[in-house]
N, C-alpha and C positions, 0 to 999 in steps of 0.2 A: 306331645300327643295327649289329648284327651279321652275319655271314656265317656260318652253321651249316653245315659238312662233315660229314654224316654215311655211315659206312660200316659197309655191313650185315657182316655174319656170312657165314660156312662156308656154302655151297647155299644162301644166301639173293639176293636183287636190293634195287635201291632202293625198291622198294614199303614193304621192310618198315617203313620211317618215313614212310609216306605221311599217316599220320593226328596225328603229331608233326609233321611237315611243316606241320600247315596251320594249327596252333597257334600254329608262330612266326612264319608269316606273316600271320597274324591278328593279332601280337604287333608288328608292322613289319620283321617280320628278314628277311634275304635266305638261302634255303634251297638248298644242293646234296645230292645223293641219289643218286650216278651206280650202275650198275650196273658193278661189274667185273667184266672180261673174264673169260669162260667158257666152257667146250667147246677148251681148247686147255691142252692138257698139258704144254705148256713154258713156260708163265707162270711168272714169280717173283711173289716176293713185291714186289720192286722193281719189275715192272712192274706191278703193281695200286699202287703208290702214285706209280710216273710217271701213269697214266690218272689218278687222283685230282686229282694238282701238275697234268695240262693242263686238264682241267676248269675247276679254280678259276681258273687263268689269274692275273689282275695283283689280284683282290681284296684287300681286308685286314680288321682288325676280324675274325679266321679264330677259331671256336671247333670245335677238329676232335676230335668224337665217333669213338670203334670201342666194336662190338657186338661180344662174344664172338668169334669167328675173328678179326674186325676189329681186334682190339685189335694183332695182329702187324701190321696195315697202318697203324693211326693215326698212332702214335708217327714212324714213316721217312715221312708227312706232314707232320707238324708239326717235324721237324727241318730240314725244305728252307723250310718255310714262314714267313711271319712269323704263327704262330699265337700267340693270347693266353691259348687255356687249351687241354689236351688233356685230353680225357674219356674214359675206359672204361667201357662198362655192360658188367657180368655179364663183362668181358674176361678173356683166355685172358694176362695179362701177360709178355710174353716177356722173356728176358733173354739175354746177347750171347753169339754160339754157339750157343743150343740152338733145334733144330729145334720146327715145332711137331707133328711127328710124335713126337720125345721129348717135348714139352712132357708130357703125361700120367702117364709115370710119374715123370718129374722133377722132377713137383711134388707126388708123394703124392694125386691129383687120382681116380684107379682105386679107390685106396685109401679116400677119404672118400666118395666115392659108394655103395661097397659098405657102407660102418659107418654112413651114412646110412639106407639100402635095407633095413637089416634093423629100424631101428627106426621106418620110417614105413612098414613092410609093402610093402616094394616099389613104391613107388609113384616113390621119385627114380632114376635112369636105365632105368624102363620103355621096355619097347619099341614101345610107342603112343605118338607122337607128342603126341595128345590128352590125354597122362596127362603126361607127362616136359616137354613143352615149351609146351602150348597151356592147360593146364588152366583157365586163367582166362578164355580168351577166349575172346565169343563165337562160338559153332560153325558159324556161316556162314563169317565171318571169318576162323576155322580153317583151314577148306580152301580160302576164299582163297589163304590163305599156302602151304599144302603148293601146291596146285595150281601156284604159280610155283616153286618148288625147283626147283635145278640140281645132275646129278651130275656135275659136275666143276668146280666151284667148293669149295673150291682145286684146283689141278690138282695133282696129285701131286708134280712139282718143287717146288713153292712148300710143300708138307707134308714135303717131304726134307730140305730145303738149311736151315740154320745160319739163326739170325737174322741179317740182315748189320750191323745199326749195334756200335760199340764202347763205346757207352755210353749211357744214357737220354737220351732229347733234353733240352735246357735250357729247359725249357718246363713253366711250373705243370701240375700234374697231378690229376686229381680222380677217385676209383674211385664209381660208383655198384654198390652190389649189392641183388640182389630176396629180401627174406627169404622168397618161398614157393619162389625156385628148385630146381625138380627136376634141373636136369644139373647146375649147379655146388653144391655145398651152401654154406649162405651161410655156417657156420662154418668151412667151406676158405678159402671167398675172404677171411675175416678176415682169417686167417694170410695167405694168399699177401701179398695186399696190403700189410700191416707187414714181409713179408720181403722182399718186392722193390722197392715202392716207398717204403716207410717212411712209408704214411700210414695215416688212419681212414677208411674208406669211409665214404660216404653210404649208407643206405638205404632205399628204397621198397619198399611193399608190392605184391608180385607175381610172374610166374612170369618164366621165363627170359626170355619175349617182352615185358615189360612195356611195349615201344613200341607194342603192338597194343591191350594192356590195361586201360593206364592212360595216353593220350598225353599228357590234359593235365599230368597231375601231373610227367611225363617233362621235359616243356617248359618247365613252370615253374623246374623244378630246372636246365634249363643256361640259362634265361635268366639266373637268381642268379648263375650261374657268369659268364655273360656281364657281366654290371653290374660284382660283385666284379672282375674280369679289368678292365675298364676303369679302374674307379675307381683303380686301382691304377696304370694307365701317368697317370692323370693326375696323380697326386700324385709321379712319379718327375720 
């Protein structure tokens, strides 16, 4: 049995893996989903991944997922943590020093949305949520999700300040990305992925939100991760 850390996204809560959640516990996996701190403008980025590290507490078998904003919090998880694999979906990959307020243009990120945008008719960074980030998922569902959005998640500190680690965690790493994503283009996240972490993402079919979308298929993929991740400490 695993321990699945998942952490949401930018104005999102733990709901948003409510429905992956119940995949891997269906699966026998022990599942965390916490909600980090929101509505307080002097949060770091280090204090959304202290709340994370007291959460988990003395666990192990730790497979620590970040969702898009998440992806700044996973990583400074899994460096305190005894994680066995760290996952990014659709993540914003940070690297040491830059803010994720630069993160955008630092990564040509403006850039490929916009050369995206003009050849899918505007439809990748639309200003309807339903269009840019929900498009796949059922429209009840949809505004489930808007409905719990948070504006101040991140808090503006935590979107200012430098990424703090000095270096990648030592920790296997695995990029998942959604090839219908509309905010990140998935031929961005190609690139970024080979330039920053020097690996080949994985890819599922689906929109930014693919945990709302597609959970099973979400689940199954970091189960794999989980197994592979094992099998691996046991043959060391």
């Amino acid at each position: 049995m695993s321990t699945f850390v998942l952490i949401h996204g930018g104005g999102d809560v733990g709901w948003y893996w409510h429905l992956v959640e119940a995949e891997l516990r269906a699966q026998g996996h022990d599942v965390l989903a916490p909600d980090l701190p929101g509505d307080d403008e002097s949060q770091t980025l280090t204090d959304y991944a202290d709340h994370v590290v007291e959460v988990v507490g003395d666990r192990r078998d730790l497979v620590v997922v970040g969702h898009s904003f998440g992806a700044f919090t996973a990583p400074l998880v899994a460096d305190r943590l005894p994680a066995d694999v760290l996952v990014l979906m659709a993540g914003m990959i940070p690297t040491p020093g830059e803010s994720p307020d630069e993160w955008w243009a630092g990564t040509g990120c403006q850039t490929a949305v916009a050369e995206q945008a003009k050849r899918d008719g505007g439809l990748t960074g639309h200003a309807d949520p339903y269009v840019s980030f929900y498009q796949d998922v059922p429209r009840e569902l949809a505004e489930e999700a808007l409905s719990k959005e948070r504006a101040h998640h991140p808090s503006r500190t935590a979107s200012a300040a430098p990424w703090p680690l000095a270096a990648w965690p030592d920790v296997p790493t695995r990029f998942v990305l959604s090839t219908e994503d509309r905010t990140f283009p998935p031929d961005f996240m190609r690139r970024l992925a080979a330039d920053r972490l020097g690996i080949v993402p994985d890819e599922i079919p689906g929109s930014h939100c693919v945990a709302l979308s597609r959970p099973k298929p979400v689940a199954d993929l970091l189960v794999n991760y989980a197994r592979a991740a094992s099998a691996t400490k046991t043959r060391q």
